[in-house]
N, C-alpha and C positions, 0 to 999 in steps of 0.2 A: 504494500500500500504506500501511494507517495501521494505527497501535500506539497502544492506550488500555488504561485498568483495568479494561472492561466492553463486552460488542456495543454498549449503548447509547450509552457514550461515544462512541465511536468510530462512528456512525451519526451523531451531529452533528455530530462532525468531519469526516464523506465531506458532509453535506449541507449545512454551511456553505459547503465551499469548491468544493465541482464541484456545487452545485445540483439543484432537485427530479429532475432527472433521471438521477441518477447509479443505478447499476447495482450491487449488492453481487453479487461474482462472486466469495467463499469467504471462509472465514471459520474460522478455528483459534484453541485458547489456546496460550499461549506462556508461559513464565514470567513472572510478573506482571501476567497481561493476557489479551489478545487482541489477535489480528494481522487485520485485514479487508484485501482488496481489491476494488476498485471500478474502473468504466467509465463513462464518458459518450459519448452518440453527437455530442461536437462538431464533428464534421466531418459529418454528415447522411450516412445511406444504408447505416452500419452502425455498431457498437460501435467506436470507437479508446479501448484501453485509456489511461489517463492514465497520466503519466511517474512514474516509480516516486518515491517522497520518502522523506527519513530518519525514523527514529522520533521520533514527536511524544510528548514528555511533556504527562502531564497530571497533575497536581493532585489532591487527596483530593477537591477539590469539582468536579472535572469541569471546573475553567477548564481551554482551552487553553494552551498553554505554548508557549514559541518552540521550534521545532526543535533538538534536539541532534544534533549529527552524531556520525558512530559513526567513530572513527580504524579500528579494523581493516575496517570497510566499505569505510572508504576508502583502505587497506591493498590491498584487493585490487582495488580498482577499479582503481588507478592500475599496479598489477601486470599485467593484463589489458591496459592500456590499451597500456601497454610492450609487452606481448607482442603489437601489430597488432590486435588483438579490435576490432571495431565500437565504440564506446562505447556504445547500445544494447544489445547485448550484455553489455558491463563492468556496468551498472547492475540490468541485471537478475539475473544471477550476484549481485553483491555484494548487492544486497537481500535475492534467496533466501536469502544464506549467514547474515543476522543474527540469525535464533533462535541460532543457534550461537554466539555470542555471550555468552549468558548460561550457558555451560558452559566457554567453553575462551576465553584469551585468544592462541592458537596462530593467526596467519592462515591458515596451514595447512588447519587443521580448516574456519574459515569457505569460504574457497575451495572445498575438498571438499564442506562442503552444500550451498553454492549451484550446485556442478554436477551434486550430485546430485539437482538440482530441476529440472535442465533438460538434461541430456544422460543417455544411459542404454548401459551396457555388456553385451556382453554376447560371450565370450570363445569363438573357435572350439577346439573339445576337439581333441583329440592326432588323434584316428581320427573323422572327421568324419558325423556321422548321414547326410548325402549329399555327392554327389560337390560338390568346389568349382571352380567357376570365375573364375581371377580376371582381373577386369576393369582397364584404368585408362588414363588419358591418358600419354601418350610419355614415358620418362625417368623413372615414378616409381617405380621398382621392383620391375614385378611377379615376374620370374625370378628376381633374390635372392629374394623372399617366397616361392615355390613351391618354393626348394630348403631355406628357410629354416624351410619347416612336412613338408618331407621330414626335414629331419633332426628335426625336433622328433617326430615321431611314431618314427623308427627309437630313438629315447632313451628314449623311452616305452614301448620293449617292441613298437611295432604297427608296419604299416609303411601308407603310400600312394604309389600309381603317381604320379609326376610327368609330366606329363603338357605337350608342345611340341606346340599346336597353330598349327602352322608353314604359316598360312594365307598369310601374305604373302613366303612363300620370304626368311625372313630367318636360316635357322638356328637356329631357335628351338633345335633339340636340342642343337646345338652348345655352346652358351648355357649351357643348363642342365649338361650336360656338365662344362662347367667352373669351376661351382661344385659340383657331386654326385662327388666321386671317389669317394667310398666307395658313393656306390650309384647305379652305373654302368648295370649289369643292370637298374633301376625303370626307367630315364625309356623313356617310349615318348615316337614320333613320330607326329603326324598331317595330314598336308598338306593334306587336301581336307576339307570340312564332312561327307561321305560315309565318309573314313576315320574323322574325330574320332567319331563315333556306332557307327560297327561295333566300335570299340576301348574303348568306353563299355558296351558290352550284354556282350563278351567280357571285362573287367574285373568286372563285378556276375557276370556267373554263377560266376567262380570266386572273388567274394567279396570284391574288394579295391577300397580308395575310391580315387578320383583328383582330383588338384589340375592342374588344366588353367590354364597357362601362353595366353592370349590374345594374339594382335596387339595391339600401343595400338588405343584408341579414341579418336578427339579428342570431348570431347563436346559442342565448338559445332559439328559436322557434321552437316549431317541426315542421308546418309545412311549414316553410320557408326554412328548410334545407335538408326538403322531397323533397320539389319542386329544391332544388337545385341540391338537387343526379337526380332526375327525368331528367332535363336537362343535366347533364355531360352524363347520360347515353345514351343518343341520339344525340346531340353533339359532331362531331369533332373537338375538341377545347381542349386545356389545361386548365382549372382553375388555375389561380392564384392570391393569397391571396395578399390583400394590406391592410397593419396593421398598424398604426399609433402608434409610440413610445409612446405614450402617454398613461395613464393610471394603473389601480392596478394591479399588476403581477399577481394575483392571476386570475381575470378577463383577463388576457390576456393568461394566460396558458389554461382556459376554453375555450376563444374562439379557440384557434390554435389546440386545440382538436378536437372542435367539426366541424373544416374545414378541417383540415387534414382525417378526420370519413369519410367524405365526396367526399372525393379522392383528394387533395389539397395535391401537393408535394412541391413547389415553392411559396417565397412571396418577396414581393415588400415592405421594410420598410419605410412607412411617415414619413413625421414630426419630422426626428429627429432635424430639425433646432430651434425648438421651444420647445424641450425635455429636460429637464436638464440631469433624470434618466432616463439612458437610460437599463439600466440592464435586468428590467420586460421583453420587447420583446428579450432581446436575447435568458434567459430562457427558454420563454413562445415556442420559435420558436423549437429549439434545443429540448425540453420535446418532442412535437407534431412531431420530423421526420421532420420537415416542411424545405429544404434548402432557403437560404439567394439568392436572384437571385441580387435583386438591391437595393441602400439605397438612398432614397429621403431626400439630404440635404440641396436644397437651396428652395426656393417658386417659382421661377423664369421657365419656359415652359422651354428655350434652357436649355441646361447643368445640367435641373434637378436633372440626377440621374447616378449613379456611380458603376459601378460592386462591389458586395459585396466580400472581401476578409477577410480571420483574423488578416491579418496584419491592414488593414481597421479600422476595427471593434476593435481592440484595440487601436487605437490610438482616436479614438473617445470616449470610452470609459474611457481613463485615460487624456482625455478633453488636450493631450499636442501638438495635431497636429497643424499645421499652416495653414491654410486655404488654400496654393497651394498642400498638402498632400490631405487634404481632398476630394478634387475636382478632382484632377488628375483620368483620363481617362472619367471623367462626359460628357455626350451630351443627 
């Protein structure tokens, strides 16, 4: 990415230094300027974008100037970095965030545009257009989240069946049970792939959505994640992922792959109350296409969980929010 006074400055800037072959792959103004980014195929056999650089001053006469570094760039780079995030990642975030830069001296704010460059939210309503199914690896919280968008919709005026499909005779009902006391009479049981569908066609005809409770999935298993595609494919129902901050980035980039593979657009983030770094799942989400629907910040059933936004999400991330920020719009 290069910053000049003009496309054309900045066109001799991309083609002094990455050469005739460099690739202009977009191009905006920015205060002061213009912002270009550019490619080179140095590696042969496809486009490797080049590594992102700081903003290059240039001069009334179009000299190049030595690189300025940008401290709140690098405010959040090093933030990210903290937080487990890839450095790849860290770089690209903190670059997208620097127009922001020239409005707001807030890391804050910069964080927030550079995620809003590269990750994208997008919040499950109270009473869900179709029925949800949620998906996720062992441990990360799907059945708090299914009582947790139970009570959120009872608060809201509407309600949805919670739904224990208690395919691996683990109790699921149980489970749920003992987080739903107040809405006892919702949770259905469904044991057999046979029951879960006859209780899904007799839910819709009288009109009421359901948030179905799944066995974990491992998603390095093949074929646990056969049997999962097998299901979306006959299922009307959305899959969505509930991913628990917790854990090696690397391992969470794999699993949001291999869910996303899967038909997974939407996830529901745990855990971040007991997270320190929270970095790895932002990556790992944002890598995998996967959007931010809700972020599970407190352990508590009511006001569980909070529409996920980048303002959000940066402010948790640079750890400076105040607990009534955080929570705001939770149920």
């Amino acid at each position: 990415m290069f910053a000049a006074e003009s496309l054309e400055a900045a066109k001799a800037m991309i083609f002094a230094e990455m050469g005739d072959d460099a690739i202009i792959l977009s191009e905006r103004e920015v205060p002061g300027g213009v912002e270009v980014r550019a490619a080179t195929d140095k590696l042969g056999g496809g486009m490797v974008p080049s590594e992102p650089r700081f903003v290059t001053r240039i001069d009334r006469t179009g000299v190049m100037g030595r690189p300025q570094e940008n401290s709140l760039r690098n405010r959040v780079r090093d933030a990210l970095l903290w937080h487990g995030a890839p450095p790849r990642f860290a770089d690209r975030v903190a670059d997208a965030g620097i127009p922001a830069s020239a409005k707001s001296s807030d890391p804050a704010d910069i964080l927030a545009c550079g995620l809003d460059a590269l990750i994208s939210c997008d919040p499950i309503a109270a009473r869900p257009v179709r029925d949800i199914i949620l998906v996720g690896p062992p441990g990360h919280g799907r059945t708090a989240t299914a009582a947790k968008l139970t009570r959120r919709a009872a608060v809201a005026d509407t309600r949805i069946l919670p739904v224990a499909a208690d395919l691996d005779a683990t109790a699921g009902g149980a489970q749920l049970a003992a987080y739903l006391e107040l809405e006892q009479d919702q949770i259905r049981v469904a044991r057999t792939p046979d029951d879960l569908f006859e209780l899904l066609r007799t839910a819709r005809e009288e009109g009421d959505r359901c948030v179905i409770d799944l066995p974990a999935i491992v998603p390095f298993d093949r074929e646990d994640m056969a049997s999962l595609k097998d299901l979306i494919a006959v299922i009307d129902a959305e899959p969505v992922l509930v991913m628990s901050a917790e854990g090696h980035p690397d391992d969470l980039a794999d699993a949001a792959h291999a869910f996303a593979d899967a038909g997974v657009k939407r996830a529901i983030v745990s855990k971040l109350d007991v997270t320190r770094r929270r970095g790895g799942i932002v990556a790992a989400l944002s890598g995998a296409g996967i959007s931010f629907a809700q972020l599970g910040i407190t352990p508590f059933i009511g006001g569980g969980l909070t529409p996920a936004t980048p303002a959000r999400l940066s402010k948790i991330l640079l750890e400076e929010a105040s607990a009534d920020f955080a929570l705001r719009g939770a149920a």
